[in-house]
C-alpha positions, 0 to 999 in steps of 0.5 A, spaced: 494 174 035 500 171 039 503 178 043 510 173 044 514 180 041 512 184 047 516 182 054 515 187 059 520 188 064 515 189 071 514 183 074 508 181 079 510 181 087 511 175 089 504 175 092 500 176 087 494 171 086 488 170 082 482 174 083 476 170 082 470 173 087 463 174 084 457 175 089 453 170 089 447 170 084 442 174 085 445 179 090 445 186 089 452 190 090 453 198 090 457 199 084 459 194 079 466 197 076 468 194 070 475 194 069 481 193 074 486 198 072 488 203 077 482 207 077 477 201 077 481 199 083 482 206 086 474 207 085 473 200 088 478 201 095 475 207 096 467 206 095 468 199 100 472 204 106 466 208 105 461 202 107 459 201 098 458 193 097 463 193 091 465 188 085 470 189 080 470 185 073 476 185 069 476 181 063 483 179 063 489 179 068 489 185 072 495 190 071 495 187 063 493 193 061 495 199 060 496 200 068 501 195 069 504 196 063 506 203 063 512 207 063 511 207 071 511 216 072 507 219 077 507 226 074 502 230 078 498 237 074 495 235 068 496 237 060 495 245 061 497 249 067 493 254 072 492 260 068 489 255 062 485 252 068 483 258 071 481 261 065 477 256 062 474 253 067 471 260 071 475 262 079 470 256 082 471 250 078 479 252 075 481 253 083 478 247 085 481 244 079 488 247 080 488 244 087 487 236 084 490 237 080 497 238 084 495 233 089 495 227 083 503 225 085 500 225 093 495 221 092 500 215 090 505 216 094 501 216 101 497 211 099 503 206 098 506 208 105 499 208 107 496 201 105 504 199 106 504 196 098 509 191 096 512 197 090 519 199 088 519 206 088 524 213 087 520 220 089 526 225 087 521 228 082 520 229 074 524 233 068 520 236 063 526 237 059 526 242 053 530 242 046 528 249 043 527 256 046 520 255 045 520 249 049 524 253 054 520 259 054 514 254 056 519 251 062 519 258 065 511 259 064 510 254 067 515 254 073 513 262 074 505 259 075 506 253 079 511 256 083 506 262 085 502 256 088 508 254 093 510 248 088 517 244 089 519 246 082 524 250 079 528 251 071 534 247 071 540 250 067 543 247 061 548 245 066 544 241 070 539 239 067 546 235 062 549 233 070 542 230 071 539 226 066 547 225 063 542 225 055 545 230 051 541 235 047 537 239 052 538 246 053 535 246 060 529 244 063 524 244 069 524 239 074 518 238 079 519 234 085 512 232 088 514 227 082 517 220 081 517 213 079 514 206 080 513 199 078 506 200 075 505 193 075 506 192 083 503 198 084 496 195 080 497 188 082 498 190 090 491 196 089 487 189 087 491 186 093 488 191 099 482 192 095 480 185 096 483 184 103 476 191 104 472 186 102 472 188 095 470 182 090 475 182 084 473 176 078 479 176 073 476 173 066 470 176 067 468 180 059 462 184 061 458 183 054 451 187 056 448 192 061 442 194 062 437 197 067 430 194 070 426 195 075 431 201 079 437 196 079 442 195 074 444 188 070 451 186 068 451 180 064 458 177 062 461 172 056 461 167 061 455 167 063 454 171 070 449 175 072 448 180 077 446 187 078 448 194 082 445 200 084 451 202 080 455 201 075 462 205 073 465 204 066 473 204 068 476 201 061 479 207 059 482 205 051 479 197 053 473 201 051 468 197 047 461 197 045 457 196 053 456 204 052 454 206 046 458 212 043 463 212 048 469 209 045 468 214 039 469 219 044 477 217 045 483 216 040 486 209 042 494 209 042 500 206 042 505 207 047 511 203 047 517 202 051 524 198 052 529 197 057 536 195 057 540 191 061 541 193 067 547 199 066 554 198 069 556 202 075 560 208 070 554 208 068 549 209 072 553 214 075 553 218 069 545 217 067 540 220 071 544 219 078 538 222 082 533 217 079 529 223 076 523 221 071 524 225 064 520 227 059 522 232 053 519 237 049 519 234 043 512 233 039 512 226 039 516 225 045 520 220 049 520 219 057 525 215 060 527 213 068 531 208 071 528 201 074 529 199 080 534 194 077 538 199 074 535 198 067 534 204 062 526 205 060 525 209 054 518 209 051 514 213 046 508 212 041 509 207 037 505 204 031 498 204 031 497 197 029 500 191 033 507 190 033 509 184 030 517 184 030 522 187 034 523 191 029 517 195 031 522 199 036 526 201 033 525 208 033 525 208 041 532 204 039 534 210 035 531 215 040 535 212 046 542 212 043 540 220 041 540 221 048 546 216 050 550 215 045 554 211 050 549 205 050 550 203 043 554 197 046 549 195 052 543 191 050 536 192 049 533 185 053 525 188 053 520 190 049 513 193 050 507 196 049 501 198 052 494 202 050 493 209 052 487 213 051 487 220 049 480 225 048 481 231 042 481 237 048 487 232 052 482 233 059 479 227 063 471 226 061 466 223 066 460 222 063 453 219 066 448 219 061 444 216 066 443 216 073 448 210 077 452 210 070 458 213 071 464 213 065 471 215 066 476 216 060 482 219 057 488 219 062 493 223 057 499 220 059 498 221 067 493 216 068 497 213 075 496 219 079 491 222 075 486 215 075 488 214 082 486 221 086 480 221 082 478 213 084 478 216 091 472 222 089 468 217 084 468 213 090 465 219 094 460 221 089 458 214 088 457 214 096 454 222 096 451 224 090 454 230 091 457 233 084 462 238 088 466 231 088 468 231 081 473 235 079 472 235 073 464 236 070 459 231 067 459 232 060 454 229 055 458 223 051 460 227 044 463 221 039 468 225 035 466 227 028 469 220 022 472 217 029 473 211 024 478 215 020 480 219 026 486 214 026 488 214 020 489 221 021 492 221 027 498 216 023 500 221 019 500 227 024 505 222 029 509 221 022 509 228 021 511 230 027 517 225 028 519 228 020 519 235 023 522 233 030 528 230 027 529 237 023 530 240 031 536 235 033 
């Protein structure tokens, strides 16, 4: 299907090339990675700086998926705060867990000074922006633990947090400033740039189609007919997963995130919305997040349809959502639309799965998947070169398909229909 209704606003840095590197046939590398999103390019940086001989396979163009077409926030943390973590996962396990996950939004941020990437960016932090009491009382919950841990948060009055987005309907907020913005598709396409410059081998047009294991080593065989084999393989396809690992896709709800911009916001307004350059999420069950460009553009996204779109129209609930928050925008187009594929699990953790030694899966990135997937590319790397699981902040789990998955969406469809019913009673 022709996808001509979606036009992302992130471009591809001037320098970006085509990858087209296969190790000759016959030779066997360390790792296989198959999927060049941000944690497929993280995994593969990191293994080759390690001593790791590495190829990367990506079935499309790198960045077009869902790590080049995202909204561009690097939020650190994960979905639940340090007590859940510490709870669930024991004093050892939580406590390591805890520590990753604060160190997400780090891991982007050096790795772009570090590695001196060609990406746009504004660290100036996160709000979680809360239109309920009970989404206030939560802003507090989580402020008191984070701040316990020496985090540079603090709750935002209804004042400030009206003086900083400039959005209406917020009774206050929480803004964490180890947080920020960047362009996603720069920051994928310059990861695939210095991985290629270690030595990595990245093959763009590459659909793997079938692994197996002979005689100790691995076998990856793609649609165009390539060969080769690994001691290792890492699945990095996230919602891109298909049928190469049975179960596995069965284990995450694959959905739409969809995003617009507008043209980019006279100086009167851009004064007014969001002046420090704060990424926003809000509270809602089916939330919006938004941010400015680095061309002074407002991006707004939320879910969207679970089908493909088809018309413009298809966005039209973020138009709606956009013009809640500024009504002030009513006359300032809308120049892109677009959408990108997320993946969730049922327990909104990151699952890392090996079913057999040297066959390691990584899904559901819940939304956070800049920071998360490229802090966790880093330890994939190390256990790939050490085989210690103390590596992994997250355990292996055995893969667990969700039970009627096939009617899983259908469900999920109706939730998001009922949720944005019940969101629209909370104006």
């Amino acid at each position: 299907m022709s996808l001509r209704f979606s036009d992302p606003i992130w471009q591809r840095p001037r320098t970006a090339t085509a990858f087209q590197s296969l190790v000759p046939a016959g030779q066997c590398v360390d790792v296989v990675i198959v999927g060049g999103g941000i944690m497929g390019l993280s995994t593969a940086l990191h293994a080759a700086r390690l001593g790791l001989a590495v190829q990367v396979l990506e079935a499309g163009e790198i960045g077009n998926g869902a790590s080049g077409l995202n909204g561009g926030q690097v939020i650190p943390g994960l979905k639940y705060d340090p007590d859940w973590l510490l709870e669930h996962f024991g004093l050892e396990r939580g406590e390591a867990l805890v520590n990753f996950a604060a160190s997400t939004a780090d891991a982007v941020f050096e790795m772009i000074r570090d590695e001196r990437l060609a990406v746009p960016f504004v660290r100036n932090g996160w709000i979680q922006a809360a239109h309920t009491e009970t989404a206030l009382k939560a802003a507090a919950n989580r402020d008191r633990q984070w701040r316990a841990r020496g985090a540079d948060v603090r709750l935002l009055s209804g004042t400030e947090i009206a003086t900083m987005t400039g959005a209406q309907g917020y009774l206050g907020g929480w803004l964490d400033r180890r947080a920020g913005v960047i362009d996603p598709l720069a920051y994928t396409s310059e990861l695939a740039r210095v991985a290629a410059a270690t030595s990595v081998n990245i093959a763009e047009r590459q659909n793997v189609m079938q692994i197996s294991k002979n005689a100790g080593n691995w076998h990856v065989f793609t649609e165009s007919g390539a060969e080769l084999k690994a001691k290792a393989i890492v699945l990095s396809t996230n919602a891109y997963t298909g049928g190469l690992l049975p179960g596995l896709a069965e284990t995450i709800i694959p959905l739409h995130s969809f995003q617009i911009a507008t043209a980019p916001l006279s100086s009167n307004l851009a004064a007014a919305i969001l002046p420090e350059g704060q990424a926003v999420s809000d509270s809602r069950r089916i939330l919006v997040y938004y941010r400015k460009s680095a061309d002074g553009r407002l991006v707004l996204g939320g879910r969207g349809r679970m089908a493909l779109p088809n018309s413009p129209a298809d966005w039209a609930h973020l138009e709606r959502a956009l013009l809640r928050l500024y009504p002030a925008l009513s006359d300032v187009a809308i120049e892109k639309r677009w959408f990108g594929r997320v993946a969730m699990t049922p327990d909104h953790l990151p699952h890392i799965h090996e079913p057999e030694k040297g066959l390691l899966a990584v899904v559901g990135c819940q939304g956070r998947g800049v920071g998360l997937m490229t802090a966790l590319g880093e330890r994939i790397a190390s256990y790939l070169s050490n085989g210690d699981t103390r590596q992994l902040p997250f355990p292996v789990s055995p893969i667990r398909p969700i039970p009627f998955h096939a009617f899983r969406q259908v469900g999920v469809a109706a939730t998001i229909a009922w949720y944005r019913m019940l969101d629209a009673f909370e104006r």
